[in-house]
C-alpha positions in Angstrom: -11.7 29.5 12.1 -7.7 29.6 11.6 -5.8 26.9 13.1 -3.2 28.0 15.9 0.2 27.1 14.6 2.8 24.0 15.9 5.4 24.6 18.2 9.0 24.2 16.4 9.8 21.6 17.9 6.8 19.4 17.6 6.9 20.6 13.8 10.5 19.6 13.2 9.7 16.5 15.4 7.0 15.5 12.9 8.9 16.0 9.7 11.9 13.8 11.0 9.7 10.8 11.6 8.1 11.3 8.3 11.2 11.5 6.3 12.3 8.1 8.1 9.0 6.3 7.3 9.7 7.5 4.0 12.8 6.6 3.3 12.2 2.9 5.2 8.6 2.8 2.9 10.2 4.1 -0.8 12.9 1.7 -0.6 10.5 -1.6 -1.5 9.8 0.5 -4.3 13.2 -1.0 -6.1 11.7 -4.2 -5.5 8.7 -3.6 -7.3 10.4 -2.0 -10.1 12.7 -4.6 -10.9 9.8 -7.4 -10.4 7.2 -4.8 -12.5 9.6 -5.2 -15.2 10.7 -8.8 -15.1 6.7 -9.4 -15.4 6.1 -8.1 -18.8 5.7 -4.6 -17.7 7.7 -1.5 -19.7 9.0 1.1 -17.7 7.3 3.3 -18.3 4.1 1.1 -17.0 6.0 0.1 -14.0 6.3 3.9 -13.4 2.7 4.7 -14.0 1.7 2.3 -11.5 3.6 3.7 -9.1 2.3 7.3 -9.9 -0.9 6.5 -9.8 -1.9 4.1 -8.3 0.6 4.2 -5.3 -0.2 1.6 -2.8 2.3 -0.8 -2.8 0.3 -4.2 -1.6 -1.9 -3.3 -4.4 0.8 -2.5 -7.0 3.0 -5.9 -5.9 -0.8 -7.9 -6.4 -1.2 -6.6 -9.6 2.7 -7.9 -10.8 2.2 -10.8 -8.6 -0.3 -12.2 -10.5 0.5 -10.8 -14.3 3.7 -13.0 -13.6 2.1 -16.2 -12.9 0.2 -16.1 -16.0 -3.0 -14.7 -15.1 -5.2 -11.8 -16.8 -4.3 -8.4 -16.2 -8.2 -7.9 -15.5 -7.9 -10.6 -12.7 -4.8 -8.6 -11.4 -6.5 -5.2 -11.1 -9.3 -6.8 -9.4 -7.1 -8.4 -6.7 -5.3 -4.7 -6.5 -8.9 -3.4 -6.2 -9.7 -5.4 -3.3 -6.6 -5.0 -1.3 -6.9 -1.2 -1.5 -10.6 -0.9 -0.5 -8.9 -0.7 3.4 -8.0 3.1 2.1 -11.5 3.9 1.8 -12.0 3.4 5.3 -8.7 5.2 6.2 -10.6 8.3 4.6 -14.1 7.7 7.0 -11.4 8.2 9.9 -9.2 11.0 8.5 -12.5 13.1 7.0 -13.2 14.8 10.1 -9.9 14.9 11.5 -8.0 16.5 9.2 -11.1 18.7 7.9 -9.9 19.0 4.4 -12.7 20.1 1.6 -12.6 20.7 -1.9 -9.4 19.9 -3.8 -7.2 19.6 -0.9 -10.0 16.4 -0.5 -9.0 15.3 -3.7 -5.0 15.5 -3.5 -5.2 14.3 -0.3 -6.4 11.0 -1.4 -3.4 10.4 -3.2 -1.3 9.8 -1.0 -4.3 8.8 1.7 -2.0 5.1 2.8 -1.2 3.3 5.8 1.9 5.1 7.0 0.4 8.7 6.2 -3.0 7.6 8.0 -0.8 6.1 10.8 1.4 9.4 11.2 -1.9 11.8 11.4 -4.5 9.9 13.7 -2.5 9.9 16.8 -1.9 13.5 17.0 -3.4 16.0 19.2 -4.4 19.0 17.2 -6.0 19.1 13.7 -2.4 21.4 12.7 -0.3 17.9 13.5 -2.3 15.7 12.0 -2.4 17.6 9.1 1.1 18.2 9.0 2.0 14.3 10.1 -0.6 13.3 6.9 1.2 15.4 4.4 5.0 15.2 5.5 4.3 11.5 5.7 2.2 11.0 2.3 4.2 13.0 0.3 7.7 12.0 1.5 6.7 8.3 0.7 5.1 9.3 -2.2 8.6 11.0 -3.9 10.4 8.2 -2.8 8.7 5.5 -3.6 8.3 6.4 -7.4 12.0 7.6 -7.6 12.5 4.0 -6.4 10.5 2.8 -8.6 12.1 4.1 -11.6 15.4 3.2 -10.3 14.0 -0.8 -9.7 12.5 -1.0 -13.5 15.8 0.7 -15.2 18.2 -1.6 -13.1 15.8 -4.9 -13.7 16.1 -4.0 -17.5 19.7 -3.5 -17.1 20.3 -7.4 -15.6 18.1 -9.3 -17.4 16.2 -11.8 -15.9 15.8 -11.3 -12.2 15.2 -15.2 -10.9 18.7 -15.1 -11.7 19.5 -13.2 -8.5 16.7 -14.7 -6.9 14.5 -11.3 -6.8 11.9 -13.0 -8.3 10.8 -13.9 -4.5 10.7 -10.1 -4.0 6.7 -10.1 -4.4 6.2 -13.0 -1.6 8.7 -11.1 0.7 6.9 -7.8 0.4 3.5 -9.0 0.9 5.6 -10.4 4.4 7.5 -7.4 4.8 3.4 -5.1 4.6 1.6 -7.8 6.4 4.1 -9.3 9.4 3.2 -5.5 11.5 -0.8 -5.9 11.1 -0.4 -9.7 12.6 0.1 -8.7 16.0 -3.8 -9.1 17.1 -5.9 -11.9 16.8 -8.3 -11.0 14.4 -5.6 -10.1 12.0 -4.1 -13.8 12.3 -7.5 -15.2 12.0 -8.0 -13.8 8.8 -4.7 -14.3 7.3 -4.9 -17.8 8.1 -8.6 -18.0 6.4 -7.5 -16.2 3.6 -3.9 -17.9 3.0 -6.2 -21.4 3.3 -8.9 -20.8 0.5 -6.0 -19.5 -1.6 -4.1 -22.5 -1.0 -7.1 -24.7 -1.4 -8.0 -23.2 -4.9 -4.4 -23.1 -6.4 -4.7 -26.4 -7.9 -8.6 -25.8 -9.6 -8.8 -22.6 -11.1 -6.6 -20.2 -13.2 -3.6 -17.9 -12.0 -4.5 -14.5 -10.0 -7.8 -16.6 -8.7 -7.0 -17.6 -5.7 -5.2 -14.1 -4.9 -8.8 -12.7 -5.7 -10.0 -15.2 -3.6 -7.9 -14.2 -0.5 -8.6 -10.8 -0.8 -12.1 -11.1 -0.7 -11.9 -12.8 2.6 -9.9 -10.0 3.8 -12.1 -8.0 3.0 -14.6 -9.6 4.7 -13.0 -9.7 7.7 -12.6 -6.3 7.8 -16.3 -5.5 7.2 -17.3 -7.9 9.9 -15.0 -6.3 12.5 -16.3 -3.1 12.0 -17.9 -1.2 15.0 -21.7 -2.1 15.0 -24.1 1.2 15.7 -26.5 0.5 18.9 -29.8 -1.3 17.9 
């Protein structure tokens, strides 16, 4: 059965909000470039991470830890964990948008939190659709060209501590996580998680205790989930 189509307004209306989430998302992408770089990676890596595996808590995680020393395996692990949460975006957005096939597929590319958060509030199967995509890919051009443009500038000025960017991982990790902290739950685990990382800093090897606090994230998040009726 054909969709009816969105009113112009409502359409335009949609498209302008993604564009701005987009253009407020892409920019941390010049942070992670520059830090991607001043961690060991080429440019080309920086860029590839960006490309594909897009998700930027994951993607800082991964840098994060490959600059304080620890494996790369230990990194990917930690930027496994930390995108699990787009899993369950896809259980919500399944039967909403009602996408099959390859459109599935491509739409889990850019299936991330401001693209699931501009789609599940809508009305009408044609908005959601429209806020998902607008939103998804608008971050998703974005965020790479920033990207690029991060990793060629942090090659251009050497090394980064210099200008102090090497803080840029810890302040985006703030930047993603300060808008998720406004329930309880959320602070809970933050707290739980930032306190076994904390407590295992000084015993075990770098990207650990990162791995560590993701687990207990994603904990959390399995234990809140809604329980079926006995």
């Amino acid at each position: 059965m054909s969709q009816p189509s969105l009113p112009s307004t409502e359409r335009s209306g949609i498209i302008r909000d993604a564009v701005a989430v987009g253009v407020a998302t892409g920019a941390y992408g010049i942070s992670f470039g520059a830090v991607a770089v001043s961690s060991g990676l080429s440019v080309l890596q920086a860029c590839a991470l960006s490309l594909l595996v897009f998700t930027g808590a994951s993607q800082f995680a991964f840098v994060g830890v490959v600059a304080a020393g620890g494996a790369p395996m230990s990194g990917a692990l930690t930027a496994m964990l930390l995108g699990t949460r787009n899993a369950l975006y896809g259980l919500r957005l399944a039967p909403l948008l009602q996408w099959s096939g390859v459109r599935r597929v491509g739409a889990a590319q850019i299936l991330i939190d401001e693209s699931t958060a501009m789609s599940v509030n809508r009305d009408t199967v044609p908005a959601a659709r429209l806020g998902f995509l607008a939103t998804g890919l608008s971050v998703f051009v974005l965020w790479n060209a920033a990207t690029l443009a991060g990793a060629l500038a942090g090659t251009a000025i050497g090394d980064p501590r210099t200008y102090g960017l090497d803080a840029a991982v810890g302040a985006a990790f703030l930047a993603l996580l300060w808008p998720r902290l406004g329930v309880a739950r959320s602070q809970v685990v933050a707290i739980a998680a930032a306190g076994v990382a904390l407590a295992l800093v000084p015993f075990t090897a770098a990207g650990v205790p990162v791995l560590a606090a993701g687990a207990v994230a994603l904990l959390g998040g399995l234990l809140s989930l809604p329980r079926g009726d006995a």
